[in-house]
C-alpha positions, 0 to 999 in steps of 0.5 A: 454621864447622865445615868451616873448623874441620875444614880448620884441623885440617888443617893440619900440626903445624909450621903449626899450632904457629904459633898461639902463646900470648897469654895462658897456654895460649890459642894451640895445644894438641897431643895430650898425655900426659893428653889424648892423644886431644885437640888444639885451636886457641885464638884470644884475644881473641874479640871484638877483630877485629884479634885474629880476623884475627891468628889466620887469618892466623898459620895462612894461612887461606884467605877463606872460612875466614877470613870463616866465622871472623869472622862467627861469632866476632862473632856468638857474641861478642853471644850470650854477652855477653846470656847473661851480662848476662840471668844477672846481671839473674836476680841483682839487678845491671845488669852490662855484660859486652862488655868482657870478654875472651872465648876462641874454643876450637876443639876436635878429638878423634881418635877411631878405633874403638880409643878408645872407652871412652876419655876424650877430656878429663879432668874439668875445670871451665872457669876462666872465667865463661861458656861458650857451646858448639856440640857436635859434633850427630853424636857425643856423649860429654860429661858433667857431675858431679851436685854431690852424688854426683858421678856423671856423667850424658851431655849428648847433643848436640841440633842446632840449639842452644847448650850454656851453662856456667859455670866458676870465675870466676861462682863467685868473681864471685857469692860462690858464688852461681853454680856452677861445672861439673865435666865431662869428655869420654869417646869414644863412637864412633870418629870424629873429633869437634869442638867450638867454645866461646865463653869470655867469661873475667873482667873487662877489668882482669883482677880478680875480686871479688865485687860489694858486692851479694852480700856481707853479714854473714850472707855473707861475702866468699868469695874474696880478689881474684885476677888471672885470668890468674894464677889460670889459671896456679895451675891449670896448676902445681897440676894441680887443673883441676877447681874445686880451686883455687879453695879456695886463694883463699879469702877 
């Protein structure tokens, strides 16, 4: 999988630019003014074969590539539907996430000896649910934000392993029960560095609200109800990327 990322970031920018929005901001991102260090691949729906295939075939993958892809994203699909499930259980519900649509992210930073020190992706939250995340295991560089002081502590990458993290939807899901991460990625070392992430986003019709079980009379209905692509939407024209937004929707 990662020598099939690698090639597809090979490609030229016109080549690349083929892998075109489904919902906002899912398909292509280059090098910005705010990332300019960070370009990255999108592919939506994850778990919807026809997706996988429209997604290699937009950017001529070739078979190899295009079964690494396939295989993976089935794989980290049934991964991330039973994290999710095993997280729900921790709280009292039998949940069924395998309808949920799910993002494949692929992410490349263009590191060189001239950027370190630099950040790699400014501090965000992921607006989904659940994030599963293979690191690139050769160079770390992300960090997370202690809740309370708000100071950020490494996670160095360890091989061989998944990273898991939750994002704004489990925080309106559970009615704040679950809480969302804030981090960012700083450059460590100068060369290039890819991740992959697994984001299953938010319910299939698009709604997050709060099941009945976690609100009450002493915990009140947090969140309004909000449509996700919508909420993706908030984010972008606010700028407020890192959980922010979420106070907007408050119930």
């Amino acid at each position: 999988m990662r020598a099939a990322v690698r090639a597809l970031f090979d490609l030229p920018g016109d080549a690349k630019r083929r892998n075109a929005d489904v919902i906002h901001g899912s398909g292509y991102m280059a090098p910005s003014a705010a990332n300019p260090l960070y370009e990255a691949f999108g592919l939506y729906d994850a778990a919807s074969p026809a997706d996988v295939d429209a997604f290699c075939s937009c950017l001529d993958a070739p078979p190899h590539a295009r079964e690494a892809i396939r295989s993976y994203a089935e794989k980290a699909h049934e991964l991330v539907v039973d994290v999710a499930a095993k997280l729900a259980t921790s709280l009292g519900l039998d949940c069924s996430f395998g309808d949920w649509p799910c993002q494949f992210r692929i992410n490349r930073y263009n590191y060189t000896p001239d950027t370190v020190g630099k950040t790699g992706v400014q501090v965000h939250t992921d607006s989904g649910f659940l994030t599963v995340l293979q690191e690139d295991d050769r160079v770390g560089g992300l960090e997370v934000a202690d809740p309370d002081t708000g100071e950020f502590a490494p996670v160095d990458p360890l091989p061989g392993t998944f990273l898991v993290n939750l994002g704004d939807v489990a925080t309106a899901w559970s009615n704040g029960e679950l809480h969302n991460v804030r981090h960012r990625v700083r450059c460590v070392a100068g060369v290039q560095r890819v991740s992959i992430a697994l984001f299953l986003l938010a319910p299939k019709d698009d709604v997050v609200r709060a099941p009945e079980a976690f609100v009450s009379a002493e915990r009140p209905r947090r969140f309004r109800d909000f449509g996700y692509d919508d909420y993706r939407r908030l984010r972008q024209s606010t700028g407020e990327h890192a959980g922010e937004a979420l106070a907007r929707l408050a119930a």
